[in-house]
RODO-2510 file (C-alpha; in nm, 4 decimals, decimal comma):
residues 226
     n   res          X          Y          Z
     1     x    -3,2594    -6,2062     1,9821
     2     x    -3,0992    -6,1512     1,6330
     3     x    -3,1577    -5,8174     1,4803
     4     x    -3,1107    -5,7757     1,0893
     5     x    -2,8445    -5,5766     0,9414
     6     x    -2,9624    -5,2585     0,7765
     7     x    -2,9622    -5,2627     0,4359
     8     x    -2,6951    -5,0918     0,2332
     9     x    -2,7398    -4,7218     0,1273
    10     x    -2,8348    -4,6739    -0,2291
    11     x    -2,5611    -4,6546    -0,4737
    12     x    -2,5063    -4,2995    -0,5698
    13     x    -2,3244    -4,0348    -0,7465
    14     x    -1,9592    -3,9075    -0,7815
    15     x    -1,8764    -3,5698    -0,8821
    16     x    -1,4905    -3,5009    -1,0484
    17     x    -1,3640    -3,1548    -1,2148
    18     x    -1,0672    -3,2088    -1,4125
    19     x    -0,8749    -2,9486    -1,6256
    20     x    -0,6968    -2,6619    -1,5340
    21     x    -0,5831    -2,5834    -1,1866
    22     x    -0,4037    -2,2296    -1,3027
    23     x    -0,4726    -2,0289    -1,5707
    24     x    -0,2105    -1,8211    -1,7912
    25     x    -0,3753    -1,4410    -1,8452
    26     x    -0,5179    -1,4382    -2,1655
    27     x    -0,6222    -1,8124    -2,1962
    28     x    -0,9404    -2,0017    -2,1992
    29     x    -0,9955    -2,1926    -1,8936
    30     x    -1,0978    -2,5377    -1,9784
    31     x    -1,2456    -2,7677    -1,7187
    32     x    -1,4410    -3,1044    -1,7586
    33     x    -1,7429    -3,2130    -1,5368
    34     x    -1,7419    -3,5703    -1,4988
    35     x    -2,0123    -3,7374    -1,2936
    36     x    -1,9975    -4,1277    -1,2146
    37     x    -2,2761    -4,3661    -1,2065
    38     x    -2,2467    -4,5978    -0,9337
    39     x    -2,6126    -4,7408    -0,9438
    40     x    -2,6639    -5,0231    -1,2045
    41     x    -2,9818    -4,7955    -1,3240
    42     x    -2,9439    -4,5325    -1,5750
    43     x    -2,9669    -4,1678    -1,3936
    44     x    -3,0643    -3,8558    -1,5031
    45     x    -2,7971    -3,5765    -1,3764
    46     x    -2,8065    -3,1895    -1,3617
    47     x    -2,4981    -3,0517    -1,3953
    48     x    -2,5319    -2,6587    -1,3288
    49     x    -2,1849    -2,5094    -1,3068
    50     x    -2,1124    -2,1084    -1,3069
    51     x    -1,7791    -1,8863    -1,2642
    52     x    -1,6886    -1,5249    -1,0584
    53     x    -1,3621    -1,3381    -1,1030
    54     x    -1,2927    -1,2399    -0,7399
    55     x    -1,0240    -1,1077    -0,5313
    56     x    -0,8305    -1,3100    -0,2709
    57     x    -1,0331    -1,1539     0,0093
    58     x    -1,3561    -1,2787    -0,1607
    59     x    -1,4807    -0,9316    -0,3246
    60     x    -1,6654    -1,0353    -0,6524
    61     x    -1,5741    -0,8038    -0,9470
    62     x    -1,7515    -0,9813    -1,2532
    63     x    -2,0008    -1,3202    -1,2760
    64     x    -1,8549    -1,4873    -1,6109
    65     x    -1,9578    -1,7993    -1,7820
    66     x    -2,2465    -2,0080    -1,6683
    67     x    -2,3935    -2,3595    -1,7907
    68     x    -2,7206    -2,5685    -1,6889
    69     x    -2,7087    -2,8891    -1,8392
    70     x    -2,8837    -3,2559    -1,8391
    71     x    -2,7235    -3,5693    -1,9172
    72     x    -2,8512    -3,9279    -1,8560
    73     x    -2,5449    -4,1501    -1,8022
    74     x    -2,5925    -4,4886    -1,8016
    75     x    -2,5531    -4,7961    -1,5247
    76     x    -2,1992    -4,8267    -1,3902
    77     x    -2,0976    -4,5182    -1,6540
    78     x    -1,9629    -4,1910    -1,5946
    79     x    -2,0615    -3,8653    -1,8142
    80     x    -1,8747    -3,5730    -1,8616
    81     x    -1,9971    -3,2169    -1,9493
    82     x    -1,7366    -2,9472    -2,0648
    83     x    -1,6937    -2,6113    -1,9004
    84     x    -1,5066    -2,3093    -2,0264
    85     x    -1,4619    -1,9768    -1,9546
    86     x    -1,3480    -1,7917    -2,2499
    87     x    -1,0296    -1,4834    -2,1770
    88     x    -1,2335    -1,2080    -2,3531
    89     x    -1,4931    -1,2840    -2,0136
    90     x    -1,2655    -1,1924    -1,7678
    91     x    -0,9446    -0,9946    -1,9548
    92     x    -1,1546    -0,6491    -1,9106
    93     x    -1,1853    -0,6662    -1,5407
    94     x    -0,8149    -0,7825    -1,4889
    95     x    -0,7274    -0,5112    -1,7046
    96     x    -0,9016    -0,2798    -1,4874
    97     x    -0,8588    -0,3908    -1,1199
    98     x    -0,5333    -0,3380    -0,9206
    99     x    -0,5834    -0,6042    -0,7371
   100     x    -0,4460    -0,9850    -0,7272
   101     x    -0,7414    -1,1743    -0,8618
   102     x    -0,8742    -1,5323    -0,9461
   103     x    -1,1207    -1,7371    -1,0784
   104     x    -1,4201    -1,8993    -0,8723
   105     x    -1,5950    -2,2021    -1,0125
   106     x    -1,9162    -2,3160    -0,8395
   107     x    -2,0366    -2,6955    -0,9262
   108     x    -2,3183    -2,9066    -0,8807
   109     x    -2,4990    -3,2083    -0,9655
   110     x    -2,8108    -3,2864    -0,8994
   111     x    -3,0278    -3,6643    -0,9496
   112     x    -3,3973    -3,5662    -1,1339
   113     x    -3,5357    -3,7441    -0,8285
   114     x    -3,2676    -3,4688    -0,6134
   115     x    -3,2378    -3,7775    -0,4010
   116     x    -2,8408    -3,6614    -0,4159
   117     x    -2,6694    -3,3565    -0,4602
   118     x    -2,3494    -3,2803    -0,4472
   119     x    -2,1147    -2,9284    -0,4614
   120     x    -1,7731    -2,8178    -0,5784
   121     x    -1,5943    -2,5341    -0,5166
   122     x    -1,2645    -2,4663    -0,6939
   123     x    -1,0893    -2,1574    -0,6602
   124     x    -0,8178    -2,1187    -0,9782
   125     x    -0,5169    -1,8713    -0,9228
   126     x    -0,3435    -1,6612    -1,2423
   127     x     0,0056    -1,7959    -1,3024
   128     x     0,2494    -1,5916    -1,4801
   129     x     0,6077    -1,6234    -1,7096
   130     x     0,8730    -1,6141    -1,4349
   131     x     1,0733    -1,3155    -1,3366
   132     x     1,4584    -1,4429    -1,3456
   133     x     1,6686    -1,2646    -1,0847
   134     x     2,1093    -1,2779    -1,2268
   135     x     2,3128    -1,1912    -0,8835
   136     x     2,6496    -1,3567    -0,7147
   137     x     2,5621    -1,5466    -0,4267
   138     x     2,8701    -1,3426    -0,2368
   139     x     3,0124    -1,0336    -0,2642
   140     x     3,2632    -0,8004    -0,0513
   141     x     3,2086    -0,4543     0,0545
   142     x     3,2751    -0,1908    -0,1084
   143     x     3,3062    -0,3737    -0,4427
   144     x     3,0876    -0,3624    -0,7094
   145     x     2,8168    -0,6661    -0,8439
   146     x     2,5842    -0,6613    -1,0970
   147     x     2,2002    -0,7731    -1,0664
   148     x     2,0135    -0,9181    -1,3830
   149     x     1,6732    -0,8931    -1,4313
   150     x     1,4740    -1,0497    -1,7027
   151     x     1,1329    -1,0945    -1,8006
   152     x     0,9955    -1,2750    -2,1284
   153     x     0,6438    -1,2188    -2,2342
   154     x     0,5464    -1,5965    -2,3423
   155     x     0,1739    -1,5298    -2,2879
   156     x    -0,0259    -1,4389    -2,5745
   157     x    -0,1479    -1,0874    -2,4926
   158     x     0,0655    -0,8527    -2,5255
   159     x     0,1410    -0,6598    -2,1711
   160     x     0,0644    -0,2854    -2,1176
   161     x     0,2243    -0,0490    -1,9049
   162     x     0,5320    -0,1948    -1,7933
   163     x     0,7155    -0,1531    -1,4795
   164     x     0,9623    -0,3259    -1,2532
   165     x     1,0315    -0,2223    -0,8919
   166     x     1,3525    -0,3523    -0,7084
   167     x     1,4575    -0,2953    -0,4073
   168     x     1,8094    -0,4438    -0,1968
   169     x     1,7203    -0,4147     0,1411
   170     x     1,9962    -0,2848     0,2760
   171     x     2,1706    -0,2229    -0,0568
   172     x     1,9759     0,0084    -0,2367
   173     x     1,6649     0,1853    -0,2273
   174     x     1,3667     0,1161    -0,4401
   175     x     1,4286     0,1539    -0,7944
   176     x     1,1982     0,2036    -1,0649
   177     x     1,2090     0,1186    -1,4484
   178     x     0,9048     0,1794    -1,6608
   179     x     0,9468    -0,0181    -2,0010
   180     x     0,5715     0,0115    -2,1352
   181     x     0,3989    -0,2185    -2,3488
   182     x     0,6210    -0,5721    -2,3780
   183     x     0,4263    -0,7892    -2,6822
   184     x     0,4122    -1,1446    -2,7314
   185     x     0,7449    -1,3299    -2,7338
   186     x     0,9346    -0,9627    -2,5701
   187     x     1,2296    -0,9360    -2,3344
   188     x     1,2290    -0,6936    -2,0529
   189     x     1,5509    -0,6455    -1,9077
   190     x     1,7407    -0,4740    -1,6966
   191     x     2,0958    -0,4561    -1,4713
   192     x     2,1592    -0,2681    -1,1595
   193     x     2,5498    -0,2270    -1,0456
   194     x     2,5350    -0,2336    -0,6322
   195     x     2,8145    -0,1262    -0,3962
   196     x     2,7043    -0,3136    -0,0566
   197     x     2,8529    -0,0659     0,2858
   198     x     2,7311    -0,3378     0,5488
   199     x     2,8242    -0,6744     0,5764
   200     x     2,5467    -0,9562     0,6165
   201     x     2,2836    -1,1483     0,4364
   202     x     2,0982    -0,9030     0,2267
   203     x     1,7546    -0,9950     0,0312
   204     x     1,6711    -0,8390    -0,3620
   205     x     1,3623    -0,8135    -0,4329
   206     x     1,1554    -0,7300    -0,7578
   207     x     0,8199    -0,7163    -0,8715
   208     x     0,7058    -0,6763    -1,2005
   209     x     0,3430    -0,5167    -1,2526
   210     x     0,1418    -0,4365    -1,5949
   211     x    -0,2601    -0,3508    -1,6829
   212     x    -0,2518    -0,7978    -1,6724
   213     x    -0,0282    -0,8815    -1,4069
   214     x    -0,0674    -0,8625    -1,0679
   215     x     0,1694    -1,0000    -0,8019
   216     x     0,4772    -1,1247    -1,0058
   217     x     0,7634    -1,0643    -0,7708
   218     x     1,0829    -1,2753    -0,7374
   219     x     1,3712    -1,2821    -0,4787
   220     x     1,7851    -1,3803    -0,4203
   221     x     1,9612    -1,3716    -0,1166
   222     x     2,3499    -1,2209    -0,1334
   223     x     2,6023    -1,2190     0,1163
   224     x     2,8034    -0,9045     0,2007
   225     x     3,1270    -1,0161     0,3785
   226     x     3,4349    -0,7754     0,4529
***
C-alpha cells in the first residue's frame, strides 16, 4: 500500500528587529520591525510593538512608547515598520531610580486571518563612556605609585551629581570624590598616590555613579612584590 506524502505547510511569516542592541543614556532608541512574506499572496500583517523600563530583576518602573500598526506586504516581500522610543520617555525614571535599569521591547505580528503569530522579546541594556583606570602593572612595597582615573562625559546630557568610589583591596580603603555635575564633552579626573605594606596581587576598583548612571565600574590588577 502506498500512502501520500502530506502536503507542505503553508508558507508563512518571518519576524526580524533590527537597530539598536544598547542604548547610550540620553538617546533615542531606534529599532526597525521587519516582517517577511514567504507566501506568493499578498498578506495583511499587524505589527503591535510596546516598551517597559525595568530593572534587571524584572520590576517595571515606567510603560513607554507603544505602536499598533497594519501593513500589507506583498508576495515574496518583506515590510518594515519603525519603532522608537524617544529619551525624554524614559530619562525621568532613570533620573529617579537607584537602580541598574533597561529597556524591554515586546513584539508581535499577527496575519488578519491570525492563522500565524509570532513574538519577540528583546531586552536592551544602558551602555556608558568608559571609566579609564592609569596604574603600573608592578610595584614594590613600601614605595609609592600613582592611580589615574578618568572619566569623559561624551553623552549628550549633561551628568548630575558626580561621584567616584575606589577602593584597593588590600591597599587602601574606600575613597570617595564627589565632583558634581560633569556636562557634555567634561573630564572627571582624579589620582590617588598608594604605599602597598603586603606583597601579592592586589585588585583597584572604581565605580563611577551620577542621577544617569548606574553601574559604571572598572578594574586593574597590580602586583606588590618585596
Amino acid at each position: 500500500m502506498v500512502f501520500a506524502a502530506p502536503p507542505p505547510p503553508p508558507a508563512g511569516i518571518k519576524l526580524q528587529v533590527t537597530g539598536d542592541k544598547e542604548l547610550l543614556p540620553g538617546n533615542t532608541l531606534c529599532l526597525n520591525i521587519v516582517v517577511e512574506n514567504e507566501s506568493d499572496e499578498a498578506t495583511t500583517i499587524t505589527v503591535t510593538a510596546g516598551s517597559q523600563l525595568q530593572t534587571y530583576t524584572g520590576k517595571v518602573i515606567a510603560s513607554l512608547a507603544s505602536i499598533n500598526q497594519t501593513v500589507e506586504v506583498a508576495g515574496k516581500q518583506a515590510g518594515s515598520v519603525p519603532f522608537n522610543v524617544a529619551a525624554d520617555l524614559y530619562m525621568k525614571s532613570v533620573t529617579l531610580i537607584e537602580d541598574e535599569l533597561m529597556m524591554r521591547v515586546n513584539v508581535m505580528v499577527e496575519t488578519k486571518d491570525k492563522y500565524e503569530k509570532i513574538n519577540e522579546c528583546l531586552m536592551i541594556p544602558f551602555t556608558y563612556p568608559p571609566l579609564i583606570v592609569e596604574m603600573p602593572e608592578t610595584a614594590k612595597i613600601d614605595e609609592d605609585f600613582m592611580c589615574t582615573f578618568t572619566f569623559k562625559n561624551t553623552l549628550s546630557i549633561p551628568l548630575e551629581k558626580c561621584e567616584l568610589n575606589v577602593e584597593g583591596l588590600g591597599i587602601f580603603k574606600l575613597e570617595k570624590f564627589e565632583h558634581g555635575d560633569i556636562s557634555p564633552g567634561g573630564i572627571f579626573r582624579c589620582k590617588i598616590v598608594c604605599a602597598p605594606k603586603k606583597a601579592g596581587e592586589k585588585k583597584i576598583v572604581a565605580e563611577l555613579i551620577s542621577k544617569q548612571i548606574k553601574g559604571l565600574s572598572a578594574e586593574r590588577m597590580i602586583t606588590i612584590t618585596k
